[in-house]
C-alpha positions as CSV (number, residue, x, y, z in Angstrom):
1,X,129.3,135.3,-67.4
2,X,128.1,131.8,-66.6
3,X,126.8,129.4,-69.6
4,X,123.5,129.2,-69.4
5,X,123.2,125.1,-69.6
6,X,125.8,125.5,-66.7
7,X,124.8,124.9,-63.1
8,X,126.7,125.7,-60.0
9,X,128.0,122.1,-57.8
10,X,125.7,121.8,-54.9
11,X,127.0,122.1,-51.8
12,X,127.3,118.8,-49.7
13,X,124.9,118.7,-45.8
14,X,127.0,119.6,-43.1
15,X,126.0,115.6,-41.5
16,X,128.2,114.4,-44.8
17,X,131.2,116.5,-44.9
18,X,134.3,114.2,-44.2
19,X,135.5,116.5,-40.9
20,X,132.4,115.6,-39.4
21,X,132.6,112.2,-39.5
22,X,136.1,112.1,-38.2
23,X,134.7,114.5,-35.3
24,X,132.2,111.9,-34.4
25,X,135.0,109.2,-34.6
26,X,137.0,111.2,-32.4
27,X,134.7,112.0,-29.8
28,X,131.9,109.6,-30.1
29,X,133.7,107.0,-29.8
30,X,135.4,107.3,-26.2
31,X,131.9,108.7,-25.0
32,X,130.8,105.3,-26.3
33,X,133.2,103.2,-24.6
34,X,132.7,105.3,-21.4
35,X,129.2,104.5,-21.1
36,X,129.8,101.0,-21.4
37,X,132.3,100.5,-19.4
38,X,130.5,102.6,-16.5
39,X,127.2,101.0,-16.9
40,X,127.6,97.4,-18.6
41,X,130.3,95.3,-16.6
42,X,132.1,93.3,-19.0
43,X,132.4,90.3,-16.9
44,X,129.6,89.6,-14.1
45,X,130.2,86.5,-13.5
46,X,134.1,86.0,-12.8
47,X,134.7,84.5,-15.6
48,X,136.9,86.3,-18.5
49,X,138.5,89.7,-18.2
50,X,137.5,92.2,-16.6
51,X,138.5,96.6,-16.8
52,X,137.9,97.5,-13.5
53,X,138.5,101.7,-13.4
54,X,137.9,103.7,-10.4
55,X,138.3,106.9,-8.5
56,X,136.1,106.7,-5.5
57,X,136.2,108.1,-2.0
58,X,134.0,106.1,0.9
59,X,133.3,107.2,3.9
60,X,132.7,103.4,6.2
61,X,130.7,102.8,9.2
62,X,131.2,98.7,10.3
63,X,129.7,97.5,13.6
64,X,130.6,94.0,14.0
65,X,129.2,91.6,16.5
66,X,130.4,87.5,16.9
67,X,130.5,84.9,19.1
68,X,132.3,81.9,19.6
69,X,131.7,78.6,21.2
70,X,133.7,75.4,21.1
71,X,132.9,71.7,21.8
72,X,135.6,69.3,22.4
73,X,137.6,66.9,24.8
74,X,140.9,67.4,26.2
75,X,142.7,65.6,23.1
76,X,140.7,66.6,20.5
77,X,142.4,68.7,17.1
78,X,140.6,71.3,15.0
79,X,139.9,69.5,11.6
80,X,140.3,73.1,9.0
81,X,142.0,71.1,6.0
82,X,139.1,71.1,3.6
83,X,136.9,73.8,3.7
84,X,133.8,75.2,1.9
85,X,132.7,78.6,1.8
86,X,129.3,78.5,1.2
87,X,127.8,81.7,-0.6
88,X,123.9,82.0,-0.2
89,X,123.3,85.2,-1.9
90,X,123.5,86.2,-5.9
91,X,124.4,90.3,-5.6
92,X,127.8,91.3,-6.7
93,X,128.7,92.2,-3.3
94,X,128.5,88.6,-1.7
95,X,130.0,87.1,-4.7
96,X,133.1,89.2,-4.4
97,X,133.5,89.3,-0.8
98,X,133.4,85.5,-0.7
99,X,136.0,85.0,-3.4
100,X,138.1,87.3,-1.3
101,X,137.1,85.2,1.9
102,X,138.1,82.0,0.0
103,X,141.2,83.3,-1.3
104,X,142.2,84.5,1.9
105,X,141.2,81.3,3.8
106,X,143.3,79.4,1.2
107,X,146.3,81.1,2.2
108,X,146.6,80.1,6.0
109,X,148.8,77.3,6.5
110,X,146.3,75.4,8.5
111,X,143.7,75.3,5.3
112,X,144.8,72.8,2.7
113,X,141.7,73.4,0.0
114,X,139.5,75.8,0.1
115,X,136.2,75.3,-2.6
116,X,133.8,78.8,-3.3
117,X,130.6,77.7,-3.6
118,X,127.4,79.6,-5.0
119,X,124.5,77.8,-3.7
120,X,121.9,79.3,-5.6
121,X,124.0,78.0,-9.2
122,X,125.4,74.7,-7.5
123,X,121.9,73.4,-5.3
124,X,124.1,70.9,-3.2
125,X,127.5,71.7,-1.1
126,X,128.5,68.0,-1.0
127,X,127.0,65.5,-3.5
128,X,125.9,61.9,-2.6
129,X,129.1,59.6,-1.5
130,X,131.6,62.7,-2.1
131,X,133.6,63.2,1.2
132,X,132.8,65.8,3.8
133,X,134.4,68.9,4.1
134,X,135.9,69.8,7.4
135,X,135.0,73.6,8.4
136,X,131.7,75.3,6.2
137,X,131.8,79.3,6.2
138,X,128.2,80.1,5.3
139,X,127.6,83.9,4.0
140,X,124.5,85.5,3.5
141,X,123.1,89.2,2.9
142,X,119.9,89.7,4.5
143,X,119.5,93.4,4.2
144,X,120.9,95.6,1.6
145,X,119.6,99.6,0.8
146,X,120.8,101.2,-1.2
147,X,120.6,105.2,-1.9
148,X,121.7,107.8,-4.2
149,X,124.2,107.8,-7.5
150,X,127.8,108.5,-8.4
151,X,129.5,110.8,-8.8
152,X,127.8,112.9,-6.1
153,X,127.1,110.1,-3.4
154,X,125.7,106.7,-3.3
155,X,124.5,105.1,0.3
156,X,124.7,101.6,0.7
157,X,123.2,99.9,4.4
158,X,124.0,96.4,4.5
159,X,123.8,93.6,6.8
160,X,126.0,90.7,6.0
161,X,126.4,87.4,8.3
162,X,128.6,84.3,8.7
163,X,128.6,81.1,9.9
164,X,131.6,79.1,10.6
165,X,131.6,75.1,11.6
166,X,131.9,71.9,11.7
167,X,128.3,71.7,10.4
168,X,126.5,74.3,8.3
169,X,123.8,74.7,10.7
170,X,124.7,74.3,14.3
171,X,122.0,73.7,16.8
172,X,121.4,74.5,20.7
173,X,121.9,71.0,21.6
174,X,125.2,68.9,21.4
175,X,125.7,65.4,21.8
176,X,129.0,63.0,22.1
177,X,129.6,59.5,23.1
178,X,132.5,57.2,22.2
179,X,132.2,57.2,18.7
180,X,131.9,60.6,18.1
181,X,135.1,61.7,16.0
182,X,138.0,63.4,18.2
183,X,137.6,66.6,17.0
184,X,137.2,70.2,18.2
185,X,133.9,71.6,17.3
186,X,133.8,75.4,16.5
187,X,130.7,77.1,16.0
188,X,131.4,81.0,15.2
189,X,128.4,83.6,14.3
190,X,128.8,86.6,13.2
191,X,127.0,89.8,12.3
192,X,128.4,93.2,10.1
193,X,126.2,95.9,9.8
194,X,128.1,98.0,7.4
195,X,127.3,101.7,6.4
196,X,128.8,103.6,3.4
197,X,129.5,106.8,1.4
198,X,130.2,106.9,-1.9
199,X,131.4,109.7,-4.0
200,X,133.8,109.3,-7.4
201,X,133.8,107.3,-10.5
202,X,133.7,103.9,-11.2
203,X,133.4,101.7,-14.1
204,X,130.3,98.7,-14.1
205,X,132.8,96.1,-13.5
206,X,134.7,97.9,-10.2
207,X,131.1,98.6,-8.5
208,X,130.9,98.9,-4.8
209,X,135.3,97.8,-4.8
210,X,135.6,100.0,-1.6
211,X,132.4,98.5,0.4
212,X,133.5,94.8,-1.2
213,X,137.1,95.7,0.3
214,X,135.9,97.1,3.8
215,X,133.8,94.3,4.1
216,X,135.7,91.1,3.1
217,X,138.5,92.5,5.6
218,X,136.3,93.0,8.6
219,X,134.9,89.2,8.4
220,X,138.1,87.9,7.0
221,X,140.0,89.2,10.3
222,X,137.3,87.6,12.8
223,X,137.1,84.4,11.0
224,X,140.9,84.4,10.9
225,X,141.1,85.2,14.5
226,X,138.6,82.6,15.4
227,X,140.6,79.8,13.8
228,X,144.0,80.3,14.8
229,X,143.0,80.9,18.5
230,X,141.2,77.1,18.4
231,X,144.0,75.8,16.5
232,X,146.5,77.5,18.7
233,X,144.5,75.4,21.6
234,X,143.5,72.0,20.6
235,X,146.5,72.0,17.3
236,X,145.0,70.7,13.6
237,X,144.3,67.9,13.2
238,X,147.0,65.3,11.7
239,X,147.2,62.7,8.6
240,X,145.5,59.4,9.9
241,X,145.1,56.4,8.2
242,X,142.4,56.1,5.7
243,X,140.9,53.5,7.9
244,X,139.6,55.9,9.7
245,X,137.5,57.1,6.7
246,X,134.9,54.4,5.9
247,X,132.9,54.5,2.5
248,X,129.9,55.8,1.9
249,X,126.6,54.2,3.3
250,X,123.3,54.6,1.3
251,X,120.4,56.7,3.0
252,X,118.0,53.5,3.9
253,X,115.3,53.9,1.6
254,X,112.5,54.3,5.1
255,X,113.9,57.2,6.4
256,X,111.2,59.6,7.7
257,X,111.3,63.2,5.5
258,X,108.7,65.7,5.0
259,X,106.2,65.7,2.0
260,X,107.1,69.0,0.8
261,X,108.8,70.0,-2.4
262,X,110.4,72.4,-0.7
263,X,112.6,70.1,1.4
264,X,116.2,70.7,-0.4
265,X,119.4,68.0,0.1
266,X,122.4,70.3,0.5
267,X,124.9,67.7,1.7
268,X,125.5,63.5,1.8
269,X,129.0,62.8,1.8
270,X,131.2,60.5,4.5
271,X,134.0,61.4,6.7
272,X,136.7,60.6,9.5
273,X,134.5,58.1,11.2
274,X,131.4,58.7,9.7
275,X,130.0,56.5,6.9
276,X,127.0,58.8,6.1
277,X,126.5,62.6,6.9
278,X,123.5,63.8,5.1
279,X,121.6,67.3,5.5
280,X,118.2,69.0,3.9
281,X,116.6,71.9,4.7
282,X,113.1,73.3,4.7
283,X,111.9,76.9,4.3
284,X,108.6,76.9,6.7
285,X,106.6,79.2,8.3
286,X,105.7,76.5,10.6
287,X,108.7,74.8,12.0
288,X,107.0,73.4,15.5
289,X,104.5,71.9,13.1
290,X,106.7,70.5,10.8
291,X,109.0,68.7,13.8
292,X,105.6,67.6,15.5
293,X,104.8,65.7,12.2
294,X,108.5,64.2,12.0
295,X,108.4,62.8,15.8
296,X,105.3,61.1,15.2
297,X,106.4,59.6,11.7
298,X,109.5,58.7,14.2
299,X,107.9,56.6,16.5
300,X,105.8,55.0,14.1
301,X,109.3,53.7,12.2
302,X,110.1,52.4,15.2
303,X,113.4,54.8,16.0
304,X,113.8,55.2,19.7
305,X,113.9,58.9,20.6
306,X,116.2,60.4,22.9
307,X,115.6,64.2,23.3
308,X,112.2,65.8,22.3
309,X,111.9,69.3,23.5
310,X,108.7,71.0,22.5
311,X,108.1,73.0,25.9
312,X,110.5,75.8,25.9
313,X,108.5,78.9,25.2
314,X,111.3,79.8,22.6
315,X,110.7,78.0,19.4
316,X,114.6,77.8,18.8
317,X,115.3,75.7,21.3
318,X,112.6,73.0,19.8
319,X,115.5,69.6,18.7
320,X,114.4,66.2,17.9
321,X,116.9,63.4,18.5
322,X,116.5,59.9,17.3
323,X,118.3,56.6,17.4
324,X,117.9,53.2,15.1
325,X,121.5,51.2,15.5
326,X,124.4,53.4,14.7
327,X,121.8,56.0,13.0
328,X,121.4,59.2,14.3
329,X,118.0,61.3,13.4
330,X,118.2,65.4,14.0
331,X,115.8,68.0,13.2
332,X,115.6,71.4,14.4
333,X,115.0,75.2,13.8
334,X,118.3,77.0,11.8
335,X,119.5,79.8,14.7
336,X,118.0,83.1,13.2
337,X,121.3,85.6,14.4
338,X,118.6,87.9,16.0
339,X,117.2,88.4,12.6
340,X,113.5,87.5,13.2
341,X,112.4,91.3,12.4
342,X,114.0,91.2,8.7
343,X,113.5,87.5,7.4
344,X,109.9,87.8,8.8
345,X,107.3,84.8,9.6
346,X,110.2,82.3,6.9
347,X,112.0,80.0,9.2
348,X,114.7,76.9,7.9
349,X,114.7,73.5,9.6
350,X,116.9,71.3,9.5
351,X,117.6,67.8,9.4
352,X,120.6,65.7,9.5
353,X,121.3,62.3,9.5
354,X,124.4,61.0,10.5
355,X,125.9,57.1,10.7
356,X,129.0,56.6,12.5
357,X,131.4,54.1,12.5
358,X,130.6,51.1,15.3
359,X,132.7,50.7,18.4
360,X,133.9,46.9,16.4
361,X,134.7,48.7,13.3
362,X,136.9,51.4,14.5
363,X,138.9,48.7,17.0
364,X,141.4,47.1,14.2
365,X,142.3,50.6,13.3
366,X,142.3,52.4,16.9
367,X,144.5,49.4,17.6
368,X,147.0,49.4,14.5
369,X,147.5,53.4,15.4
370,X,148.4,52.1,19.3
371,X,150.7,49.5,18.5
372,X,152.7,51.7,15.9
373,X,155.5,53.4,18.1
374,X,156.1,56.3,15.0
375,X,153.0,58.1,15.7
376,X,153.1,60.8,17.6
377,X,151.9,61.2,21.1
378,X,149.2,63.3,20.5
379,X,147.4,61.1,17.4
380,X,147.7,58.6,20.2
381,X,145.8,60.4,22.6
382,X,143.2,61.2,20.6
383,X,141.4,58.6,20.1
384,X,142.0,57.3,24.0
385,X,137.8,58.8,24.8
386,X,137.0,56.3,21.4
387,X,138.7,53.2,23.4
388,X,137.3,50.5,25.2
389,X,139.2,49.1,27.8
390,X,141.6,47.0,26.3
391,X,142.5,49.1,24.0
392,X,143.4,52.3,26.9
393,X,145.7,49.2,28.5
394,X,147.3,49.2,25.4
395,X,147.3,52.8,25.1
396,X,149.4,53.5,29.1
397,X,151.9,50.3,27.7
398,X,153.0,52.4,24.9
399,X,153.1,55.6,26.7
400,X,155.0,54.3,29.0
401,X,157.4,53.6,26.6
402,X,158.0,56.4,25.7
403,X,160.0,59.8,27.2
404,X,158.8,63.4,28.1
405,X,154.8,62.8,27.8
406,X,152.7,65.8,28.1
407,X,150.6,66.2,31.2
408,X,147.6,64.3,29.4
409,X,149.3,61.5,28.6
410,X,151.0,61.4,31.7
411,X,147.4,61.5,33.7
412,X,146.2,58.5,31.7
413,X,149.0,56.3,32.6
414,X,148.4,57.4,36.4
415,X,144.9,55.8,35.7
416,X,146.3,52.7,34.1
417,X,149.0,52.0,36.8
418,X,146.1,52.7,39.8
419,X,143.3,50.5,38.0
420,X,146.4,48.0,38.3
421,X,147.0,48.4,41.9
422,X,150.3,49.9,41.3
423,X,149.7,52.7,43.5
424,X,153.3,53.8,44.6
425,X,154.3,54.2,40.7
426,X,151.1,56.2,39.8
427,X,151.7,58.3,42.8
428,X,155.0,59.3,41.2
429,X,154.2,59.7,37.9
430,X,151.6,62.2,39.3
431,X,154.4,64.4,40.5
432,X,155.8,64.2,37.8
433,X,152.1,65.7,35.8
434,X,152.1,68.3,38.5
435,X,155.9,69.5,38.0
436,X,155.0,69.4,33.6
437,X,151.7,71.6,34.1
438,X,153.7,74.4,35.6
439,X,153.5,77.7,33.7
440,X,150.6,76.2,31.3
441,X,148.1,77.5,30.1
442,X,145.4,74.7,31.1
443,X,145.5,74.1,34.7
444,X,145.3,70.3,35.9
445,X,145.6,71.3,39.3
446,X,142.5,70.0,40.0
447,X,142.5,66.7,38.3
448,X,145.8,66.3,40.0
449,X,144.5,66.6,43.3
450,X,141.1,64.3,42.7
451,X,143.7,61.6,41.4
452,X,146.2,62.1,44.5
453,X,142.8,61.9,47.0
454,X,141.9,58.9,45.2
455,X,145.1,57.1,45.4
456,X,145.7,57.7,48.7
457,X,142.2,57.8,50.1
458,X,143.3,61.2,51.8
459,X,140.9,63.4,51.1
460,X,143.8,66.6,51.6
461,X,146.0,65.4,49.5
462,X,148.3,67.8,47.9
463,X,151.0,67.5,45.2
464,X,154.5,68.6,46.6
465,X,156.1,71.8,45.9
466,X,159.0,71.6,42.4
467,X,161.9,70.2,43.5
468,X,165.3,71.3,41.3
469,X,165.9,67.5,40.6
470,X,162.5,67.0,39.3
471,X,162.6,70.0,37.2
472,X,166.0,68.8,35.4
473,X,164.0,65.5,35.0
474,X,161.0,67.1,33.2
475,X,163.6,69.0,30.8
476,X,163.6,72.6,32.1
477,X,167.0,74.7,31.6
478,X,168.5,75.8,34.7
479,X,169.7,79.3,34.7
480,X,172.2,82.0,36.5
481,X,171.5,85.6,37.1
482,X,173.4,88.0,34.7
483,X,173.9,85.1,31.8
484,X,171.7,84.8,28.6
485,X,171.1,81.0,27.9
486,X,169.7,79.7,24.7
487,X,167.3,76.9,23.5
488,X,165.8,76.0,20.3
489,X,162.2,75.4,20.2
490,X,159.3,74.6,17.6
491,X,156.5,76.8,17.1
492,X,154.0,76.6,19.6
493,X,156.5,75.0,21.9
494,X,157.3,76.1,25.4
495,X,160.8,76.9,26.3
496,X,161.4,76.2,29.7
497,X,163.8,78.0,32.2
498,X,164.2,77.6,36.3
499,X,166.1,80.5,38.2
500,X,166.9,78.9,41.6
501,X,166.7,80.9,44.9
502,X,167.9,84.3,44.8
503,X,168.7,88.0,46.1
504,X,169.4,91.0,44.8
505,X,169.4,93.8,47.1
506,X,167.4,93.4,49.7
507,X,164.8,91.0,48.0
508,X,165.0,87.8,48.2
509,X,163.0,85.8,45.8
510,X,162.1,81.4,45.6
511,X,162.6,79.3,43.1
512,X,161.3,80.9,39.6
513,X,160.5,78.9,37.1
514,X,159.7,80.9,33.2
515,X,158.6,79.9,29.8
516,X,158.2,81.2,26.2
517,X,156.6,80.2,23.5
518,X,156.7,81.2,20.5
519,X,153.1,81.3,18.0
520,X,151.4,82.4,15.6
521,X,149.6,85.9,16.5
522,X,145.8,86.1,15.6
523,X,146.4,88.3,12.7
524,X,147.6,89.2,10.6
525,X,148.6,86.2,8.5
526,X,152.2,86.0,8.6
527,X,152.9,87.6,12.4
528,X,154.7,85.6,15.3
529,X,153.8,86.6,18.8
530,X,156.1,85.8,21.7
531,X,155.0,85.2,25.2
532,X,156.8,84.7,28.6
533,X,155.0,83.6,31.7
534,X,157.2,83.2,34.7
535,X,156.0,81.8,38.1
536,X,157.1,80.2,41.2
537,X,156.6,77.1,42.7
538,X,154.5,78.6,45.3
539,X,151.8,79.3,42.5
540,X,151.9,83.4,42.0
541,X,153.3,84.4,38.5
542,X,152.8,86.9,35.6
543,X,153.3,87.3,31.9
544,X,153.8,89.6,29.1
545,X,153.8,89.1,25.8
546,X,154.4,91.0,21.9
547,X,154.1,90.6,18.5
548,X,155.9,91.4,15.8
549,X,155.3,91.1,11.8
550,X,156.8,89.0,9.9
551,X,158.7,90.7,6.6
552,X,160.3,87.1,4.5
553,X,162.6,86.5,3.3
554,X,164.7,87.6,6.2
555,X,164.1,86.0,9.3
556,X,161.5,86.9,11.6
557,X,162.8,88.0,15.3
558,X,160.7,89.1,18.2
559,X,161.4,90.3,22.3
560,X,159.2,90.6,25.2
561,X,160.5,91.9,28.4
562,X,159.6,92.1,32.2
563,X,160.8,93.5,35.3
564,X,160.2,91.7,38.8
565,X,162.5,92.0,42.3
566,X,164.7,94.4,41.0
567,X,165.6,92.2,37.9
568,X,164.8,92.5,34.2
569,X,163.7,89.2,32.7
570,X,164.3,89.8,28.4
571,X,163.8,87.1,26.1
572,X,164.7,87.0,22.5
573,X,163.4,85.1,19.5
574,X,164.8,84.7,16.4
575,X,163.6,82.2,13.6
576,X,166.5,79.8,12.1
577,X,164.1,77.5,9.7
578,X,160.8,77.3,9.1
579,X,158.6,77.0,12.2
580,X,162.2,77.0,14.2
581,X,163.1,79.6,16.7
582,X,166.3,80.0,18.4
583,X,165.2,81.5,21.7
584,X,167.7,83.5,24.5
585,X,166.8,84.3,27.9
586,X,168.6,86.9,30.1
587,X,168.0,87.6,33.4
588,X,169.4,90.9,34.8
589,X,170.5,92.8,37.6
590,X,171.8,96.5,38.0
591,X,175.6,95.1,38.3
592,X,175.1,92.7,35.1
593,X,177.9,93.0,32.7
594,X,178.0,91.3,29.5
595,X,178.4,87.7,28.9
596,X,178.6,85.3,26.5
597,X,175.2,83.6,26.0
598,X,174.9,79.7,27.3
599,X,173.6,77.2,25.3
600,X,171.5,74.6,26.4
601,X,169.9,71.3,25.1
602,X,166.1,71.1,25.6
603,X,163.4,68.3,24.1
C-alpha cells in the first residue's frame, strides 16, 4: 500500500520519448535531403559543386533543318581560331547545351579558344578596342512547353536555333573588293525542333540531362560537320604577321545611330585587316521605318550610299550600304529563320560599321610576306586578290621560284608571263596547270581553256591530252599491275599514281591516272576518311571512299577498294606520325601473286 504523500512518476508524451527522436533522425532526415536535392539545385549557375542523381527514361523526337552558304575567293582560308559561342537565352536548357557546344568546339583541332558567353549577364560579346573573334555560334530558344511531372511523364517541345559566322548577324547582301580580308565566309542556320518524354527520377541539379544530351549532340554534329567540310575546302587559316592586325580606331564621334534607348552595342573590337568592327542592335516593331530614318540621317552626313533597297515586297531583303573613306555604314533586318509566327510583330536590326585597312597601309606588309621565300605558297596566294599590280609581279617572280605550285599558283604566273608577252612560256606552264588539276576536286578546266583561247587567239583551243613525261614532271608515281607501291603523304594531301596502258583479258584500258587522300571525316571528332578517285586522261573516272574511327594510342589505318576492267584497285592507309600517313596502292589482276611492295618518293 502506497504512502499517501507518495505520487506515481508521470509518464513522459510519446513526441519526447528518446526512440522517437532518433526515428525522426533516422528517417526525417534522408526525406529531407531528398526533397532538396530533387527540387532545390544546389548549383544553378555552374559555379561550385554540383550532385547531379538521375534515373530517367526519354523517349526523343528531333527534326533538324540547316543550311549552309559560303563566300569566298579561290585562295581564301576559313579563319575558326577564336571563337565565341554566344548564348541568348537564360533557361537551364540553353546554358547547358552551350557549355557542351563550347566544350566540344574547344576540342577540334582547327579551334584554338573557344569563350561561352551569356549575353543576357555579359551585355557586350567584344568590348571597345578588344580583338574580334573569328567564327560567332549564336544560340537561342524561342519556343519551349513544357507539360506534365516526374516520375509519371514530363513533355518538353522546344525549338532551339543556331547561327554560325563570320558575323553574328549575316545579311542577304554581300560585298567584297580588294581590301576585304582573304577569308572564307561561312554563314550556317540552323533549326531543332526537339520533342521529349520523360519518365524517372531526377534530382534539381540533373533537370532535363537527357533533353540537354539529345540536344547539344544534334547541333554539335551539324555545326561540326559544317566546319570541317569548309575547312576541308578552303584549309584554316595560317599565323600571319601582326601587321596584318592594325589597332583599334575610335568610332568618329558623327556617326549616324538611332535615338532610341533600346539601341544595344554588342561588339567594337579590330581584326586581320580591319581597324574597327563595331555592331548594335535594335529590337523594333518598325524596322523599314527605322532604316528610312537612318538613310536620310546618311545623306545629310554626307556619306555616299551605294545600295538602298526599299522596294522588295519582303521586308528582309530591305539593306542600307554606305561609304565615307575607308568607312563602311550597314543596317538591315536580322534573318528571322522562318520564325515570324512565334517572335510576333518584334524584329532586330542591325547595324555594323566596319573600317578596313587602306590599299597604302596593307602594301609594306603584303610586300614583306612576298619577298620572304619561307612562307608557304598558299599564305602567298592569299593575299594575291588584295594586290595591286606591282605587287602580283612580284607575287609570279617568286612563284616562279619555286617547285611543284598548285594549279592556282600555277594559273597566276600564266597571267604574269602573258601580260609580259611571253606567250610561248605561259603556254607551257598552262599544260602543265592542266596535267596538276587532274583527279581534283575543283575543276579548272574552264579557266584553262579561256587562258589557252586568249593566248593563242584560237578561240578552240584545247589543252593536250597527259603525256607520261609530263606526269613524272608534276610528281605522280608510276605504277605496274600486280605490285603494291607506297608513298607518304600529309593529311589532306593527294597521293598520286599513273597506271600506263593496259590489258587484261580482253579489255584493254588508256592511261589511268589515281589518287588518295587522306582527311579528316565530318564526324565524329577523331575519324580519318580515305578517298580514291581514279580517272583517265580522256576525262571519265570514278571514286569510292571509307571511313574509319580512330582508337589512339595505336595508329589509325584505313582501306578503300574498287573494281574496274577486270582489276581490283585497293589502297591502304596507315598513320606513322601525327597527321602522316603511309599510303600503298595495289593494283590487281586474277593471276596476281604476291609481291613485295615498291616504294616511291613523292613531294
Amino acid at each position: 500500500m502506497l504512502d499517501a504523500n507518495h505520487t506515481q512518476p508521470r509518464k513522459k508524451p510519446w513526441y519526447g520519448r528518446r526512440w522517437v527522436m532518433v526515428l525522426v533522425l533516422v528517417l526525417g532526415l534522408p526525406i529531407a535531403v531528398f526533397l532538396f536535392i530533387t527540387f532545390v539545385p544546389l548549383d544553378d549557375q555552374g559555379n561550385g559543386v554540383h550532385l547531379k542523381l538521375h534515373a530517367t527514361k526519354t523517349n526523343a523526337n528531333n527534326a533538324l533543318s540547316s543550311s549552309t552558304s559560303t563566300r569566298s575567293h579561290p585562295y581564301a582560308q576559313l579563319a575558326c581560331g577564336r571563337v565565341a559561342v554566344v548564348n541568348q537565352h537564360d533557361h537551364r536548357i540553353m546554358r547547358s547545351v552551350a557549355q557542351q557546344l563550347a566544350d566540344r568546339l574547344a576540342a577540334l583541332d582547327m579551334t584554338e579558344t573557344v569563350d561561352l558567353i551569356d549575353l543576357a549577364a555579359a551585355g557586350k560579346i567584344v568590348s571597345p578596342g578588344e580583338r574580334l573573334y573569328d567564327l560567332y555560334v549564336r544560340l537561342d530558344m524561342p519556343k519551349f512547353e513544357r507539360s506534365g511531372l516526374l516520375p509519371t511523364g514530363r513533355t518538353i517541345d522546344t525549338l532551339i536555333t543556331a547561327q554560325v559566322g563570320g558575323d553574328l548577324w549575316d545579311s542577304h547582301h554581300g560585298y567584297h573588293d580588294n581590301q576585304t580580308p582573304p577569308l572564307a565566309r561561312i554563314n550556317s542556320r540552323l533549326k531543332l525542333e526537339h520533342q521529349s518524354t520523360t519518365t524517372g527520377y531526377e534530382s534539381a541539379s540533373a533537370r532535363y540531362t537527357d533533353a540537354i544530351n539529345g540536344i547539344a549532340e544534334q547541333i554539335g554534329n551539324d555545326i561540326e560537320k559544317k566546319l570541317r567540310e569548309v575547312s576541308s575546302k578552303h584549309g584554316t587559316l595560317v599565323q600571319l604577321p601582326e601587321g596584318f592586325y592594325p589597332a583599334y580606331a575610335p568610332l568618329p564621334d558623327d556617326l549616324p545611330l538611332p535615338d532610341d534607348p533600346a539601341l544595344v552595342q554588342l561588339i567594337s573590337g579590330h581584326g586581320l585587316m580591319v581597324a574597327n568592327h563595331t555592331v548594335w542592335s535594335l529590337p523594333t516593331t518598325q524596322p523599314t521605318e527605322v532604316l528610312r530614318e537612318l538613310l536620310d540621317r546618311l545623306k545629310q552626313a554626307d556619306w555616299n550610299i551605294s545600295d538602298n533597297n526599299f522596294d522588295s515586297e519582303h521586308v528582309q531583303t530591305h539593306h542600307l550600304r554606305a561609304r565615307r573613306g575607308e568607312a563602311v555604314y550597314e543596317a538591315f533586318e536580322a534573318r528571322h529563320l522562318g520564325l515570324r509566327d512565334i517572335r510576333g510583330e518584334q524584329r532586330t536590326v542591325v547595324i555594323r560599321y566596319r573600317r578596313h585597312m587602306t590599299r597604302e597601309q596593307c602594301e609594306p606588309h603584303i610586300r614583306a610576306l612576298f619577298t620572304d621565300q619561307t612562307q608557304p605558297i598558299e599564305t602567298l596566294m592569299m593575299f594575291h586578290g588584295n594586290s595591286g599590280r606591282e605587287l602580283r609581279k612580284m607575287l609570279a617572280e617568286q612563284l616562279m621560284q619555286r617547285d611543284h605550285l598548285p594549279v592556282l599558283a600555277e594559273l597566276a604566273v600564266v597571267r604574269y608571263l602573258h601580260k609580259q608577252g611571253h606567250d610561248e612560256q605561259a603556254l607551257t606552264r598552262l599544260q602543265q596547270a592542266h596535267v596538276k588539276q587532274q583527279l581534283s576536286d575543283q575543276s579548272h578546266t574552264k579557266e584553262i581553256k579561256k587562258l589557252g583561247r586568249e593566248i593563242t587567239g584560237d578561240k578552240q583551243w584545247e589543252p593536250a591530252r597527259c603525256t607520261v613525261e609530263q606526269l613524272d614532271a608534276a610528281g605522280y608515281t608510276a605504277m605496274s599491275l600486280n605490285k603494291p607501291y607506297v608513298v607518304e603523304v600529309d593529311l589532306n594531301q593527294t597521293a598520286r599514281f599513273y597506271l600506263p596502258e593496259y590489258q587484261t583479258g580482253n579489255e584493254q584500258s588508256g592511261l589511268t591516272l589515281v589518287g588518295i587522300i587522306v582527311e579528316r571525316a565530318s564526324i565524329p571528332e577523331g575519324t580519318y576518311r580515305i578517298s580514291m578517285r581514279r580517272g583517265t586522261t580522256a576525262g571519265s573516272g570514278s571514286g569510292s571512299s571509307s571511313s574509319t574511327p580512330h582508337h589512339p594510342p595505336s595508329p589509325w589505318r584505313g582501306s578503300v577498294g574498287h573494281g574496274y576492267n577486270n582489276t581490283t584497285w585497293l589502297a591502304n592507309a596507315e598513320e606513322i606520325s601525327p597527321k602522316r600517313f603511309r599510303v600503298t596502292l595495289h593494283v590487281k589482276t586474277p593471276e596476281s601473286r604476291a609481291e613485295p611492295p615498291q616504294r616511291a618518293n613523292q613531294t
